[in-house]
C-alpha positions as CSV (number, residue, x, y, z in Angstrom):
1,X,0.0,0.0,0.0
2,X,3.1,2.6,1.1
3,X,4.8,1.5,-2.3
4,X,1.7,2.7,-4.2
5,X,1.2,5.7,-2.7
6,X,5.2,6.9,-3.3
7,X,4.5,5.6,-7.2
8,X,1.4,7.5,-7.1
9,X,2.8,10.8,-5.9
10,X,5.8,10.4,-8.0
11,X,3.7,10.5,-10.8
12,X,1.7,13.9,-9.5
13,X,5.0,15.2,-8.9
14,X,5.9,15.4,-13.0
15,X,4.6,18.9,-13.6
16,X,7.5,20.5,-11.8
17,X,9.9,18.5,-14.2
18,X,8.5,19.6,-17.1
19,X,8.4,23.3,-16.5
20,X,7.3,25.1,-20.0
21,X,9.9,28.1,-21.0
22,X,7.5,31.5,-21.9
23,X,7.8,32.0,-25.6
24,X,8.6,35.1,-26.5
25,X,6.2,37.0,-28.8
26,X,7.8,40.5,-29.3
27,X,6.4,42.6,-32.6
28,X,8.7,44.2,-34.7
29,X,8.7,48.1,-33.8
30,X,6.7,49.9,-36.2
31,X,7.6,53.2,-38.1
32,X,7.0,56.5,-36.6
33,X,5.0,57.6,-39.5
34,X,5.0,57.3,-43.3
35,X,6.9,58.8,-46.1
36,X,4.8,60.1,-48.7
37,X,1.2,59.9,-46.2
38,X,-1.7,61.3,-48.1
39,X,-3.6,64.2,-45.7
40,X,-6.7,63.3,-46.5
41,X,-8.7,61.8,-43.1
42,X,-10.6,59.0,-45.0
43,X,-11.4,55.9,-43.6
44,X,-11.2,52.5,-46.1
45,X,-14.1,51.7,-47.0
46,X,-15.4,48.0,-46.7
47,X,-16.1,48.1,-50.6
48,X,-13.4,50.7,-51.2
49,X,-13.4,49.8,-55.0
50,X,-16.8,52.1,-55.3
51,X,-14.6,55.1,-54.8
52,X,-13.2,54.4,-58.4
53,X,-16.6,55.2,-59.8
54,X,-17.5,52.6,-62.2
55,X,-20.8,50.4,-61.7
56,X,-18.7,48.0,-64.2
57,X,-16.0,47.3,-61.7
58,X,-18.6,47.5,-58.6
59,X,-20.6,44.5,-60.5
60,X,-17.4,42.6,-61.3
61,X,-16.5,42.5,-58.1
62,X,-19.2,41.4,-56.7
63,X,-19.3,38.7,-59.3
64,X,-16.1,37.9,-58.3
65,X,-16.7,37.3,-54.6
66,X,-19.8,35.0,-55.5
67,X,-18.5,32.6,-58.0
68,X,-14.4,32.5,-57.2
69,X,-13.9,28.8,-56.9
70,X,-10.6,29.8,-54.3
71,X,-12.9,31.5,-52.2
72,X,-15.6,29.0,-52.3
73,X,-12.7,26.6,-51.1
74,X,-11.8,29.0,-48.3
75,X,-15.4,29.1,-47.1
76,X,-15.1,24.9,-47.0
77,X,-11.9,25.7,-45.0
78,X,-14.1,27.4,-42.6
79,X,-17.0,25.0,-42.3
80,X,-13.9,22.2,-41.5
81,X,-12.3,24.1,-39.1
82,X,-15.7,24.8,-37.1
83,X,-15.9,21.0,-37.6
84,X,-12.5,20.1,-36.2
85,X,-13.5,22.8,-33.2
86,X,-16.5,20.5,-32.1
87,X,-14.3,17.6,-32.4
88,X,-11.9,19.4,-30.0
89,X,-14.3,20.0,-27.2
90,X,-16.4,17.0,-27.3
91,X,-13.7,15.2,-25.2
92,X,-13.9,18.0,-22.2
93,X,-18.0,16.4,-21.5
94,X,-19.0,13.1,-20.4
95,X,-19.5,10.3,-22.9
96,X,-22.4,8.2,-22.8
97,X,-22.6,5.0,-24.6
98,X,-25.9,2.8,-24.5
99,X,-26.7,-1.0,-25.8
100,X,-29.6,-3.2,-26.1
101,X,-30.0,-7.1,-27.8
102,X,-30.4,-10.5,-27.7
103,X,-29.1,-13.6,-28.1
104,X,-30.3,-17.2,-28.3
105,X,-28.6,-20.6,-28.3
106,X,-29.5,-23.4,-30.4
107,X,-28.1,-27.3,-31.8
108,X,-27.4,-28.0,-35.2
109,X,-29.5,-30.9,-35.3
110,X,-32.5,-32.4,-36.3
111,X,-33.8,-31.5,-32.9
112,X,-36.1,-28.5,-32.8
113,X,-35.5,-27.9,-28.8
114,X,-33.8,-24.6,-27.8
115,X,-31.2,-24.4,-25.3
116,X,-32.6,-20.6,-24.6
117,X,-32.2,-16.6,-25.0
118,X,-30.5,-14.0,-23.5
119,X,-31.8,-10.5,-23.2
120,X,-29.0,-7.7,-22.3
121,X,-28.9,-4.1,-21.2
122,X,-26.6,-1.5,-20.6
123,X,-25.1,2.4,-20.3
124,X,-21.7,3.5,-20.1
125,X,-20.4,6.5,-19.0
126,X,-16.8,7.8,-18.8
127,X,-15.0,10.9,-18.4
128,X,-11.1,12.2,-18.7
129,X,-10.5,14.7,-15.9
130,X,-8.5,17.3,-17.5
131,X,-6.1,17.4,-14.4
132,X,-3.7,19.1,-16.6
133,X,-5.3,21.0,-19.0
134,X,-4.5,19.2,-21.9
135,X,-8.2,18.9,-23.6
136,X,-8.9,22.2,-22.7
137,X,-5.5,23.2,-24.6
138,X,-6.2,20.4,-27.5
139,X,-9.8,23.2,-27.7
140,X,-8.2,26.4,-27.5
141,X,-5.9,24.9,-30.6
142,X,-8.8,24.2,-32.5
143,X,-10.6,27.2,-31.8
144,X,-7.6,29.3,-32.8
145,X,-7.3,27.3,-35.8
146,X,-11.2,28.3,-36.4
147,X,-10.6,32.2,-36.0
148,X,-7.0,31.7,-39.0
149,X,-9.5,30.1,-41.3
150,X,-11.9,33.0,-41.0
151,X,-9.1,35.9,-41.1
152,X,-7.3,33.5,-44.2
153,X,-10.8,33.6,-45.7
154,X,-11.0,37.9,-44.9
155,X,-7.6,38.0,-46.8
156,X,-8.2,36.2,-49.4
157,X,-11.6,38.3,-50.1
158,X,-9.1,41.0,-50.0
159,X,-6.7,39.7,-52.5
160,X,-9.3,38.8,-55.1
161,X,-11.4,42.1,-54.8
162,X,-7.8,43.7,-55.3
163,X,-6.7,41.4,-57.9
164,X,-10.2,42.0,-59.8
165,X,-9.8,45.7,-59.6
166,X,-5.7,45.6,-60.9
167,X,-6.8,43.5,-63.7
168,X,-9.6,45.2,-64.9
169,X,-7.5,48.6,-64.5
170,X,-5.4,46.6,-67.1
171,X,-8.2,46.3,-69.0
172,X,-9.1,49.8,-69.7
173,X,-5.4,50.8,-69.9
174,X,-4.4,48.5,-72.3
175,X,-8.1,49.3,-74.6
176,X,-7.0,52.8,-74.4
177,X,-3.5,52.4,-75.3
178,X,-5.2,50.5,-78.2
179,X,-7.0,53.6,-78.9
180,X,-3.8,55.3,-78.8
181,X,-1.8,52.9,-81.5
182,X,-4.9,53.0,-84.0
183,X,-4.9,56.8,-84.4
184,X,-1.0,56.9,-84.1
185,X,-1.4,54.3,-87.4
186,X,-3.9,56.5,-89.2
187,X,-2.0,59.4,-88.7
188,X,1.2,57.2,-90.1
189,X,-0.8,56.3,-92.9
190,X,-2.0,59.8,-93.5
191,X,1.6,60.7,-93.5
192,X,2.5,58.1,-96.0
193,X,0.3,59.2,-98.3
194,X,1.6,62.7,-98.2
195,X,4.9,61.1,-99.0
196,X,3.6,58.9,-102.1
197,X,1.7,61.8,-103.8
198,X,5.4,64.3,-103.2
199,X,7.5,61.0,-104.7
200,X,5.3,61.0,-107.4
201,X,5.3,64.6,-108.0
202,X,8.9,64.2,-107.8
203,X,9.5,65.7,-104.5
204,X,10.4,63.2,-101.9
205,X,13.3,60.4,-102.3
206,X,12.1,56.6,-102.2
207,X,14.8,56.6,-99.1
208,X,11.8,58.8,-97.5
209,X,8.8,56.7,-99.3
210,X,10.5,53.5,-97.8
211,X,11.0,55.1,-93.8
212,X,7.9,56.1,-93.6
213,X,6.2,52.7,-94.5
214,X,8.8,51.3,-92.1
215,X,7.0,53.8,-89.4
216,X,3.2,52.6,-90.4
217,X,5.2,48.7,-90.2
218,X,5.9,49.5,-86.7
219,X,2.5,50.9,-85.7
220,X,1.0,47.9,-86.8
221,X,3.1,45.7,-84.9
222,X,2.5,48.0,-81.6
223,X,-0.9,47.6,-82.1
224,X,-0.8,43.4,-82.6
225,X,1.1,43.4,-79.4
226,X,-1.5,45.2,-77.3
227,X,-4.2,43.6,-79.2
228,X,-2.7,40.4,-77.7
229,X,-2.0,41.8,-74.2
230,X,-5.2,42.7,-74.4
231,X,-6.6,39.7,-75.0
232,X,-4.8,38.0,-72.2
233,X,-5.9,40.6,-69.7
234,X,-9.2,40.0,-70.3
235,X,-8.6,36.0,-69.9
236,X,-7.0,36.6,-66.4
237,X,-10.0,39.0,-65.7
238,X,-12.5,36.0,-66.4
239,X,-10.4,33.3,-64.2
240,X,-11.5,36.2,-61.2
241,X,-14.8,35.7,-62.1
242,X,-15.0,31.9,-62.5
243,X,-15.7,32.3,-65.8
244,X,-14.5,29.4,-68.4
245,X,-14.2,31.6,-71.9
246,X,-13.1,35.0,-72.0
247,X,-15.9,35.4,-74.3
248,X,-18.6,35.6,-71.8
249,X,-17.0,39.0,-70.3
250,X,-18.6,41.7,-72.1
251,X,-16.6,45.3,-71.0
252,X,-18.3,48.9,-72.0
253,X,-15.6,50.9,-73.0
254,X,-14.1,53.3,-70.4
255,X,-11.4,56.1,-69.8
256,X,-8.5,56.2,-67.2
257,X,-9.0,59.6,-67.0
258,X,-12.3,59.5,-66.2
259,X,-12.0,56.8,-63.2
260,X,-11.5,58.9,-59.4
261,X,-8.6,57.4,-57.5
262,X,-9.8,56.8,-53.9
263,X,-8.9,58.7,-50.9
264,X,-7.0,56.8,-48.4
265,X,-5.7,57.9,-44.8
266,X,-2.5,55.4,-44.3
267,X,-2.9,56.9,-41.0
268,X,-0.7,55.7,-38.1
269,X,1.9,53.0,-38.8
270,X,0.7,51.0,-35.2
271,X,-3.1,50.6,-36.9
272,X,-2.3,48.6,-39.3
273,X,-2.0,45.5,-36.8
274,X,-5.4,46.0,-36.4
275,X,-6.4,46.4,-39.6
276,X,-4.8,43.2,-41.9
277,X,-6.6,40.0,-41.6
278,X,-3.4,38.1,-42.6
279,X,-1.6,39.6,-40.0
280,X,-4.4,38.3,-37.6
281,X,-4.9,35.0,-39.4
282,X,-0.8,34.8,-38.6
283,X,-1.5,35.4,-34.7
284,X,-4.4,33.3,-34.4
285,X,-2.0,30.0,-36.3
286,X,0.6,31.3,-33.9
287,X,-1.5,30.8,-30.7
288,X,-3.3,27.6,-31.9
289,X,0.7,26.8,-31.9
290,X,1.1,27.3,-28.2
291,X,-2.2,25.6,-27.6
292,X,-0.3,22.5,-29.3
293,X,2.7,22.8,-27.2
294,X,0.7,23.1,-24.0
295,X,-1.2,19.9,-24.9
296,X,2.0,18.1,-25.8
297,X,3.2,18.4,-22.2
298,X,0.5,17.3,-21.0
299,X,0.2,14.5,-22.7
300,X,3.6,13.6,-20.8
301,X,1.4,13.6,-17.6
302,X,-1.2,11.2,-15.8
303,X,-4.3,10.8,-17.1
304,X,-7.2,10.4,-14.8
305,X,-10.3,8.6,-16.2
306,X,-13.6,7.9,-14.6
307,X,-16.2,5.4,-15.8
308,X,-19.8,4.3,-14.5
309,X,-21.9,1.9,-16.2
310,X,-24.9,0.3,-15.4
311,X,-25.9,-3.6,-17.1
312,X,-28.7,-6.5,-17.3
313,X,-28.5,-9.7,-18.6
314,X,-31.5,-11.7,-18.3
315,X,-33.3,-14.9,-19.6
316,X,-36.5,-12.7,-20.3
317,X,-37.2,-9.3,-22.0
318,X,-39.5,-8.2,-19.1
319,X,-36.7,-9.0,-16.9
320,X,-34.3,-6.4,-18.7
321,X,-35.0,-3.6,-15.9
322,X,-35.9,-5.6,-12.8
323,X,-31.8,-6.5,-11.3
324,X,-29.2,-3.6,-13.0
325,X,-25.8,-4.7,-12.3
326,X,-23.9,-1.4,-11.8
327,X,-19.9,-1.0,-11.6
328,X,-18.1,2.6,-10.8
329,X,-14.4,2.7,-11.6
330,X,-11.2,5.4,-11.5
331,X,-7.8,5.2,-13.3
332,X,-4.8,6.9,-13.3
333,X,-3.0,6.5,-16.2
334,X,0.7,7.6,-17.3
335,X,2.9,7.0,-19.3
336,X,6.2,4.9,-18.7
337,X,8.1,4.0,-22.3
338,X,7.5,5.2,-25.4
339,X,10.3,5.1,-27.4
340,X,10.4,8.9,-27.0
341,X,7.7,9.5,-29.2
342,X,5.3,12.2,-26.4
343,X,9.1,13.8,-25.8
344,X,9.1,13.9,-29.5
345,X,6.0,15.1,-30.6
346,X,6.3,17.4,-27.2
347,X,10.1,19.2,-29.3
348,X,7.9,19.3,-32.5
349,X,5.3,21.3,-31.2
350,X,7.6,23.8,-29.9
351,X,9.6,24.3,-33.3
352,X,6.5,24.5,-35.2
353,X,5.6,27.6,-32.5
354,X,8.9,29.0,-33.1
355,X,8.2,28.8,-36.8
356,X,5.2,30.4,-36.8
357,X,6.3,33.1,-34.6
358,X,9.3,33.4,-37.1
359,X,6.4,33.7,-39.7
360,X,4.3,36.4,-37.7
361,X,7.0,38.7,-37.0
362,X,8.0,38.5,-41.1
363,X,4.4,38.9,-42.1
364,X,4.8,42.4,-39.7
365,X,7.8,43.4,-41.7
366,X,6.5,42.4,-45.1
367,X,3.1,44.8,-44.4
368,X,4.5,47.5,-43.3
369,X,6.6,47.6,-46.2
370,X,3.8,47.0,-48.6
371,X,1.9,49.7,-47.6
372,X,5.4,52.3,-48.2
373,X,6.2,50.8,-51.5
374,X,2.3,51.5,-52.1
375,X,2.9,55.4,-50.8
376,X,6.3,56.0,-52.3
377,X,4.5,54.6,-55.9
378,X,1.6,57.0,-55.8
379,X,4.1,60.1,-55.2
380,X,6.4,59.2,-57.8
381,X,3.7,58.6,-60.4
382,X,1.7,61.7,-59.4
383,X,5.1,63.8,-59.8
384,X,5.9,61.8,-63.2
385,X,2.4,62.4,-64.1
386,X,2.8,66.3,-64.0
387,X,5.8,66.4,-66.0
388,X,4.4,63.6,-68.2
389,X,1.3,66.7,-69.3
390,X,3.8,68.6,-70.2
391,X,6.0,66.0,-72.4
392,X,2.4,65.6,-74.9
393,X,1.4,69.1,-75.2
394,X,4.7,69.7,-76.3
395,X,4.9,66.2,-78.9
396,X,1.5,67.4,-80.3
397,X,3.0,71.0,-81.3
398,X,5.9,69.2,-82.4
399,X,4.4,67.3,-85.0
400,X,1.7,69.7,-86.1
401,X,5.1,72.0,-86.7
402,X,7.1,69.6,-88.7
403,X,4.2,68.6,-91.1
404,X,3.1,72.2,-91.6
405,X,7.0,72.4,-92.7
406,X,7.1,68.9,-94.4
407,X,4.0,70.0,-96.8
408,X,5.8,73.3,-97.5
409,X,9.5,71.8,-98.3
410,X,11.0,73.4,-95.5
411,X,11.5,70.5,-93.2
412,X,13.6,66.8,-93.8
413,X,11.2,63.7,-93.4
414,X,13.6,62.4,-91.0
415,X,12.4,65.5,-88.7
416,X,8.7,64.5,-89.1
417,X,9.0,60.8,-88.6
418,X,10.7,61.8,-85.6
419,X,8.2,63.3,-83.6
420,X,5.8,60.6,-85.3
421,X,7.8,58.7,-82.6
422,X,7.6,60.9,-80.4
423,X,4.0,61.8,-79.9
424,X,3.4,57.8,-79.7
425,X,5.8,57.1,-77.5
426,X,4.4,60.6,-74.9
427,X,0.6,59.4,-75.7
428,X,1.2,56.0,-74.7
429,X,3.4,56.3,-71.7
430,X,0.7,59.2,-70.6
431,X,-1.9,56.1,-70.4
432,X,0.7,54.0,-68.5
433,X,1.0,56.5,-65.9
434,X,-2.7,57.1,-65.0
435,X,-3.1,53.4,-65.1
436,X,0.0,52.6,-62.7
437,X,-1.5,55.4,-60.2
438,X,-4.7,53.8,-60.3
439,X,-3.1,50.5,-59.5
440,X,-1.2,51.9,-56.8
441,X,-3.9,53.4,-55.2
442,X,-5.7,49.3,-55.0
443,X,-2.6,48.1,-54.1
444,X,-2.6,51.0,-50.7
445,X,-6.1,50.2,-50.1
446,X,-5.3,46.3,-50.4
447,X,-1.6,47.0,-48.4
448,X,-4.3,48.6,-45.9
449,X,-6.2,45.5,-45.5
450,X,-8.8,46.6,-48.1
451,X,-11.5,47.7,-45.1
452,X,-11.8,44.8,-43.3
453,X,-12.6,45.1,-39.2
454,X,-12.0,43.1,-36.3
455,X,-14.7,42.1,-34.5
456,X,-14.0,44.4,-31.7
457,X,-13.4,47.4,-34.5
458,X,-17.0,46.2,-36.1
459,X,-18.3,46.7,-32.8
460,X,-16.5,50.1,-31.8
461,X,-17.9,51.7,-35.2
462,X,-21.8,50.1,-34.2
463,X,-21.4,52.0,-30.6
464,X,-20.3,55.0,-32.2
465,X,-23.1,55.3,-34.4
């Protein structure tokens, strides 16, 4: 009896051997403020891709968020983590088992006597006390696995309402650099017509016939290669929207210069913890990670298990209630040799936490950075953009100069094919720019984290109002 008591209180006595270090979870320190902040005070809207102004892109998106088959896979994500969270806390209640049936005994002979029936009974109950938290750590795992699958699901929203708007940006920037290369090839051609009807009259060199069918040559080639960029575009655009032939997207034509760029307050470096769902989804894996560990130790531990259960067995079916046999029992179970395997799994758990935590504070790093890259893009374009005015105003008056000259003999056609070139090449790179500040102004608002709230934010914002 003494021996079993020492064994038994040796066993209680584990948990100060297997002490658990405190991980450290430290956030890298995030910038004083932005370079490059916009001062407007505008909060991101939850559907921030309205501020652009096109019911096309509103209804895309939209379309988008319905029938994308990876978000329809991140919403099963969801529903199987909710799962695998009832699975996780089943274990902390009682389970109750119950059984009924019969039996009979008989010869195989010619005899048609019976030996007799049985008639049996029964309900079994058992319980794990969690002495050492373990199930209640195996939950908080799963639970924290439930709340990354919802932020993964948030972020991904994100991503594809960000990815739809980029690519349909592409869209109208590559149609209207199309629009661009068609009337750059009609004015070529105009030219070139100029030049056959002054080499026929004798006035022009077939050295100047032959460059300036070598400039209509290359506007036709320009325009092939956007047609085909274009074409693409519009391909990725209907993977978005779960779409199986480009075909079935019908676009209206629009206007870079017509869409508004949205008005974003980056405001305070520190905020924008609170306003990524990745960055949550990352916190949430990490502390399902330390749920893990904290189950793994105490799976090193004694388990204490408690069963009841309550049985008949009789020779008659009336009988079944009358004489209940019932049994209680307690166990203390723990664990002796294992090859090393709970020790094991104990040193997995706690490099997969130090992963994820490696992870985490990256994720940190990479966001704020997204969201300057997104800031230092919009100030460069918009100064590019001003200069950029200035750059076609001045091609235009070139080339309405040199031709005025051309068709009087006073200018070479080397000077007029020139700023041929040159008005193309300030036209198109004019559309490049207002489509690469449009872009940059998703990419802030998805750097942001495109709108989305906590659930403690969603509440704030419901008490203010």
């Amino acid at each position: 009896m003494n021996h079993g008591f020492l064994l038994l209180t040796a066993i209680l006595a584990l948990p100060g051997c297997t002490g658990q270090e405190p991980i450290k979870t430290e956030r890298p320190a995030a910038p004083e403020r932005w370079q490059h902040a916009p001062l407007t005070q505008v909060q991101i809207s939850p559907n921030w891709w309205q501020q652009f102004a096109s019911s096309e892109l509103d209804q895309l998106v939209e379309q988008a968020l319905l029938n994308n088959y990876d978000l329809s896979a991140a919403v099963a994500r969801v529903q199987q983590a909710q799962a695998n969270a009832r699975i996780a806390g089943a274990p902390l209640l009682p389970k109750l088992d119950g059984n009924i049936g019969a039996s009979r005994n008989g010869r195989f002979d010619d005899s048609s006597e019976l030996e007799g029936g049985r008639y049996f009974t029964g309900l079994a109950a058992s319980y794990e006390v969690d002495l050492w938290g373990r199930l209640r750590a195996e939950d908080d795992s799963a639970l924290a696995s439930l709340r990354a699958s919802q932020y993964d699901r948030a972020a991904l929203q994100i991503t594809l309402s960000a990815s739809v708007v980029s690519s349909w940006l592409q869209q109208v920037g590559l149609q209207q650099r199309l629009r661009i290369a068609q009337l750059n090839l009609s004015n070529a051609e105009r030219v070139l017509a100029i030049v056959e009807s002054r080499q026929l009259a004798g006035a022009a060199t077939n050295l100047e016939l032959a460059q300036q069918r070598g400039i209509v040559a290359q506007q036709q080639r320009s325009l092939a290669s956007i047609r085909q960029q274009s074409d693409d575009s519009k391909a990725t655009l209907a993977v978005l929207l779960g779409l199986t032939n480009s075909n079935q997207l019908v676009l209206t034509e629009q206007q870079l210069e017509r869409l508004q760029l949205p008005d974003i307050d980056a405001g305070i470096p520190s905020q924008l913890l609170l306003q990524r769902p990745d960055l949550a989804r990352a916190e949430a894996q990490l502390a399902a990670a330390e749920a893990n560990v904290n189950a793994a130790r105490a799976a090193l531990l004694p388990r204490l298990n408690l069963s009841a259960a309550v049985d008949s067995n009789v020779g008659h079916a009336s009988d079944l209630l009358s004489n209940p046999i019932y049994s209680l029992s307690a166990a203390l179970l723990a664990p002796i040799f294992d090859g090393g395997r709970l020790n094991a799994e104990h040193d997995l758990a706690k490099a997969l936490r130090s992963e994820l935590l490696a992870n985490y504070q990256a994720s940190i790093v990479s966001a704020f950075a997204d969201v300057q890259l997104a800031l230092n893009a919009l100030a460069g374009i918009d100064a590019q953009l001003q200069a950029q005015v200035q750059v076609e105003q001045q091609a235009i008056l070139a080339l309405r100069l040199s031709e005025e000259r051309y068709r009087a003999g006073a200018e070479t056609l080397l000077t007029l094919l020139d700023t041929q070139r040159t008005l193309y090449t300030a036209q198109d790179d004019t559309a490049l720019l207002q489509l690469a500040r449009l872009q940059a102004g998703a990419a802030l608002n998805r750097a942001m984290g495109g709108g989305w709230q906590t659930e403690d934010q969603q509440l704030s914002a419901l008490e203010a109002h």
